[in-house]
Each structure stands twice: as C-alpha cells, then as structure tokens.
N, C-alpha and C positions, 0 to 999 in steps of 0.2 A: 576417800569415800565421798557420793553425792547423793545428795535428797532423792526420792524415787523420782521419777520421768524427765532428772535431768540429761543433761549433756554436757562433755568437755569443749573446751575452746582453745584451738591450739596457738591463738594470739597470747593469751594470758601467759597458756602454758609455758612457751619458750621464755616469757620471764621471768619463769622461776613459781611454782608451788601450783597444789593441787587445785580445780579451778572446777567446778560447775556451774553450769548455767540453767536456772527451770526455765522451764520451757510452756508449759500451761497455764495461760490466760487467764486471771483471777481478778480485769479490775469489773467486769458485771458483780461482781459479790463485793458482801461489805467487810472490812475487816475485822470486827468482831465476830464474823463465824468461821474465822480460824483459833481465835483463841481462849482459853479454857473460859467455865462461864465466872462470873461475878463472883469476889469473895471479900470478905470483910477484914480487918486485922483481930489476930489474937490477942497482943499488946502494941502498944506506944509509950512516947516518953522523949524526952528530951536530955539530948547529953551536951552539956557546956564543957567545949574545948577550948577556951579560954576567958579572961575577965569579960570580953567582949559578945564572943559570940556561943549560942545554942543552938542547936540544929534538932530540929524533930526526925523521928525516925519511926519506922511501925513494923509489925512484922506478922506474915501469915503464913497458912501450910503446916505443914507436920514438922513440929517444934523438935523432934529429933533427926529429921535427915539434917542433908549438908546442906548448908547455907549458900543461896545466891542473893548478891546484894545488886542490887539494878542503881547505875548511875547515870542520873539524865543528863539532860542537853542543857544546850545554852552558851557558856555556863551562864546561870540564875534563871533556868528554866522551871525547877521545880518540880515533884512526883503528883498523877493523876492517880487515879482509883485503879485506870484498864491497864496502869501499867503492874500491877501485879499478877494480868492474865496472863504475861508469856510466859507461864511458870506451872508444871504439875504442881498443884497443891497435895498431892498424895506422897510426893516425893521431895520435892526441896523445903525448904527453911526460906521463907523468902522475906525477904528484906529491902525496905523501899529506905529512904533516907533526903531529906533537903538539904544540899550544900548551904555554906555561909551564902547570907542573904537572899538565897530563894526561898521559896515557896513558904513553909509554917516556920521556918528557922527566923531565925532573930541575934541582931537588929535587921528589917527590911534592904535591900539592895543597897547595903555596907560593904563599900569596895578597901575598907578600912582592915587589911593584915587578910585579905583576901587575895590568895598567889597558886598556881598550881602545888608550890610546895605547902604551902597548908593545907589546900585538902587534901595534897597526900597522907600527913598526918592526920587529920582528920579522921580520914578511912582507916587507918590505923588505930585509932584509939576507939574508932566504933566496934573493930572485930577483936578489941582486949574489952567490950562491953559485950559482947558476944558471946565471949567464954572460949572461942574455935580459933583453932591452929589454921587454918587457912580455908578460902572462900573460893568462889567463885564470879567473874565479872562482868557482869551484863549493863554493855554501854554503849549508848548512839550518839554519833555526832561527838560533841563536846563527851560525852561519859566515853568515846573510844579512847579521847586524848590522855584521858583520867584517868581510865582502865590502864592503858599503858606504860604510863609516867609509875601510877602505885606497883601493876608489877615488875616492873625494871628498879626501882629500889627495894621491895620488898620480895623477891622474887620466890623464895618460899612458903609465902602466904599465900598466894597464886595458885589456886587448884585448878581452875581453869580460866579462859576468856571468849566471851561470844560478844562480838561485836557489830556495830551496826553504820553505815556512813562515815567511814572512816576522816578522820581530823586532824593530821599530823601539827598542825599550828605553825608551818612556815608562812614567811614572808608573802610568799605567792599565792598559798591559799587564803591568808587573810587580804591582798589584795584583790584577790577573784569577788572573794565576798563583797567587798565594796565596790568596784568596777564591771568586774567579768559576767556575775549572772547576769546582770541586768542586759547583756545583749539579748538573752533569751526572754528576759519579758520588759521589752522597754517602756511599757506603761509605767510597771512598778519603779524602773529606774528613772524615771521622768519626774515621778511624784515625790518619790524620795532626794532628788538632787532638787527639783523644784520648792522642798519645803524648806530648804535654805536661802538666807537673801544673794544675790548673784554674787557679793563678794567674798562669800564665805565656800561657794561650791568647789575649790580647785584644792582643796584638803576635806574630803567630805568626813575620814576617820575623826582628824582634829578638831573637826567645826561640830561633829556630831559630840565626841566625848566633852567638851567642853559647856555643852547644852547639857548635857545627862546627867554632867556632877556638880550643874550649880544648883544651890542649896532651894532656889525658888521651886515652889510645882508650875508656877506661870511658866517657867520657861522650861524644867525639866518633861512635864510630862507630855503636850504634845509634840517633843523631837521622841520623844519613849515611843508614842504611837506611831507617830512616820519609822521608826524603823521596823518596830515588829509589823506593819502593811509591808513593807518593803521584804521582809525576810519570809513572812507565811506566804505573799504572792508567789513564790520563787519555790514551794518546799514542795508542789505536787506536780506529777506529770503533766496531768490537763491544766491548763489554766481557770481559774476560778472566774465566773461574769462577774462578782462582785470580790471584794476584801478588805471584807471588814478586819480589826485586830481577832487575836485568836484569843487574845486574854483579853478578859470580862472585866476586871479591879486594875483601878489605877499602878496599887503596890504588884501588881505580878507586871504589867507590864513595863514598871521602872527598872524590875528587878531585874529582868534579861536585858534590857536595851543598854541599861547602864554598865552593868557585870560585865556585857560581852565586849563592848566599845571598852570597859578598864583594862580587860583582857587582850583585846585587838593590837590597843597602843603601849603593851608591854610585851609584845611577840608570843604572848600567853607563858612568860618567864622562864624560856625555854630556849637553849642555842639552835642555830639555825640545823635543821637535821639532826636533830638530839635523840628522838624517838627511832629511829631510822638505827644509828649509830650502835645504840645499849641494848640492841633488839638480843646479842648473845647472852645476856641473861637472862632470857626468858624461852628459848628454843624450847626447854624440854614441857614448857606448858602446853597443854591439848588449845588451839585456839578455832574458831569460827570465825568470818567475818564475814556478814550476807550485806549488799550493797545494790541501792538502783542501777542501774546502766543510765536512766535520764536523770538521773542527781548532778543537780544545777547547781546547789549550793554546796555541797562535796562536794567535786568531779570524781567518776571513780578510777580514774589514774592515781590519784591516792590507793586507794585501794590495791590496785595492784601492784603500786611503788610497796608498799608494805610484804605482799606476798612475795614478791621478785626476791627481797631481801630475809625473807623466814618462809623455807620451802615447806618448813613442816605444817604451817599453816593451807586452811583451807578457805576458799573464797569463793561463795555462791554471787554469781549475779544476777540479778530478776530485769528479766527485760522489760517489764511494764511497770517500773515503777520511778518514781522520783525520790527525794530525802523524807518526806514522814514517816516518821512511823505508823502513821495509819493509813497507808497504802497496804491494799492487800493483799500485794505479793509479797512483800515485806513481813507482813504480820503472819504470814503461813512459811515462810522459810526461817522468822526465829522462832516460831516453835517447835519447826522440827531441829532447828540446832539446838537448841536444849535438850530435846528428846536425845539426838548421838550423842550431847556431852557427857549424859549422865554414863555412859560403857564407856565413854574416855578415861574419866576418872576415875571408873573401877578399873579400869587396865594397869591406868598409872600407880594405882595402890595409894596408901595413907603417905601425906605429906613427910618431909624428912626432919 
C-alpha cells in the first residue's frame, strides 16, 4: 500500500519490500498544517523504574482506544507538546513518555544504568502501568532504534511500528555521525572539530564524551552546545543562515549531547547488526517507515538496509525532506501512517 499521489521506485524495490515515494512538494507549507490541531494531556505522572531513576510520562486522546506510545530521539532528546499531534485524538490512547535522563525524567542526563537494555524495560514496565497487552511504536531517529530493540524482545507486545529516520546503531552509522555529515555542511563540521584544542581533534567521539561527562558545567556545557549546533545544522534539507542550539536550557541540552556521545561510545549496547539479524521476530508486526531522501544524519540506506531484509515492511520516501521531524513532508507522511495503521491492526486482530 502507498500514501495517495505516491509512486513505486524500483531501485528500492529489487531490495526487497514495498517502497513509496510522495511525490508532492510540501516544503512552501509549515509543518504543523499537516498535523492534527493542539491538545493538552488528560493525566501525567511519574513512574520510578528504579532506586535511581523516574521518568515522566503523560497521556492524551480517548483513554479507551489503543495505545500508541511515541519514542523520541536522541537518545536524551525528550517529548515536546507537537509531538502528540501525529496522533488521531479521536482514535488512539496517546502516550508521550521521557527516557532516563531526558526531558522531565530525573536525575538530569544520568548516563548512570542508562543502556538500550533499560529502556527496554523501561517501556515495559510503562505498558504494565498502562494496563494494555500491547501497544503501538511510534519512533524517529533514536525511538526507531528503541522501537526495534523493544519489539524484537518483546515481540507480542508489538501491535504495530511507524517509524521515522531509521537508526540501526552500527559502527558506520555512528561514525557517519561524526565524520560523514559534515561533508555536507562543512561549516558545521568546522565548528564542531574547531571547538576542540588541535590535539584532541583526531578522536572527536572520545574527546567530545570525555568533556560531556566531566562533572564541571565549565567544561561540560559548552562541548553540550558545540554539539547540538553541530547536530541541528545537519537535520534539515536547506541549510539554515544562522544555528543557533535548538534547545533553550542548559539541562536539555546536556541531556542529548551527553546521552548520545554515552551511547555513541558503547555502539548503543548493541552487536554489530543485531537489529538487522532478530528482525524474524517481529515479521508478522504491520510496520511503516517514512524517511527523508536528503537525511544527512540517517542516510536512507538504512532505511532500505532494514526493508531489503523485512519485505513485509513498507517504506515511504519523501523526496524534499532531510531528518526533522518537522519537515513537512515528514510531518504529512506520518500522519498518514497512522492513519493505514490503524486498519492494520484491525486486520491483525487482538494480540495473542
């Protein structure tokens, strides 16, 4: 199946799984007028997953459909307000949630017992606060990796997956991250190698994590800012004349720079092709994955490394867009993946 006024692409296709391409020019418009308007939570609250850490979580919509829990970026990116517009409020159960150390979760960007295998539990013990047999996973960037990792263990908790910028967390794509985009915007690579003293630049991962988790703010929080310039220069198609950080408060942006370099220099605790590998547990879930074509920070060879190997999968590519989520080809192709998932999941019937 493809979004309306798409098209097939039969590069993708010979590697395997269903492949759309929109095709309709969306970046004159902004990307809040693809998705539903403003809405408020019905509850919040806080659930401690361990002596250490509590994670906030909130939840809007009609408190008896099915649940979709949105997993953000980063990791230690943290949930915004718009991100509970890619969601019918008439129809799902929506659920935003802060991983350890981002956003309202507590302690602040604590890379302390912070591992993809915890938030796996994590998400787990969120959806036994829930009450529901199984969810739905809506995740970009880093919440692809996370989306993936949870249903490959937990694979019948999995009602569905819509994903976004896909993340596999190999070697290669976290050395793209550090190296590769920046052939594409070499100001931002300039600035970000150049905020290192020259002897430190020929390990930029080690030099950067080693600033991020010493305990000073003199020294942690401007390599926090050099990276997120470095990372938001890079996340939209056009280039931006200026770039500034995209977060406002010191603690959000310690909390991605730090999380993601803890993550970077632990292969995000994952074997090399692990995701790739366990994809047969999860075949029979309905999946989406909508992805830029100019995503610099993914490349979307991921994306199609993922479909090549799960044909059941479907993969919209938006030719005008880059990694934000607030690109608004991006922002009108997961809405309308939510929209098919919801007749996926009634096809599929009730969990087993």
């Amino acid at each position: 199946m493809r979004p309306p006024g798409g098209q097939r692409s039969g590069e993708c296709r010979k590697r395997g799984g269903p492949l759309s391409s929109s095709t309709d020019a969306t970046r004159h418009l902004a990307a809040d007028a693809f998705l539903h308007p403003p809405i408020e939570p019905n509850a919040s609250g806080r659930l401690a997953v361990d002596a250490r850490h509590s994670l906030y979580w909130e939840e809007c919509g009609n408190r008896d459909g099915p649940v979709v829990v949105f997993l953000h970026g980063g990791p230690g990116g943290g949930c915004l307000p718009h991100h509970r517009r890619f969601f019918d409020p008439a129809h799902w159960r929506i659920v935003l949630y802060d991983q350890r150390g981002a956003g309202r979760s507590s302690p602040n960007a604590s890379v302390i017992d912070n591992t993809t295998w915890t938030l796996v539990a994590d998400l787990e013990k969120l959806r036994g606060l829930l009450g529901v047999e199984s969810m739905t996973l809506f995740g970009g960037s880093w919440g692809s990796t996370l989306a993936l990792a949870y249903a490959q263990t937990h694979p019948q908790r999995a009602a569905g997956l819509v994903l976004r910028g896909i993340f596999l967390a190999t070697a290669r794509e976290i050395d793209w991250f550090m190296h590769g985009m920046g052939r594409f915007f070499p100001e931002a690579r300039s600035a970000f190698e150049g905020f290192l003293p020259p002897g430190e630049r020929a390990d930029l991962l080690g030099s950067y994590h080693r600033r991020l988790v010493d305990p000073d703010p003199a020294v942690h929080l401007p390599a926090a800012y050099a990276w997120d310039r470095y990372e938001t220069a890079c996340s939209t198609l056009l280039p931006r004349a200026e770039t500034p950080p995209v977060l406002s408060d010191d603690a959000a942006a310690l909390a991605i720079a730090r999380i993601e370099a803890h993550y970077f220099v632990h292969r995000a605790f994952l074997d090399e092709d692990q995701l790739i590998a366990n994809l047969g547990r999860i075949r029979h879930v309905p999946c989406i994955v909508v992805h830029g074509r100019y995503d610099v920070v993914c490349p979307v060879e991921s994306a199609c490394a993922l479909v090549a190997a799960w044909p059941q999968a479907e993969l919209v590519i938006v030719p005008d867009a880059g990694h934000s989520v607030r690109e608004p080809g991006i922002a009108r192709e997961l809405v309308a993946a939510m929209e098919r998932m919801k007749a996926r999941i009634a096809l599929r019937g009730p969990a087993a």
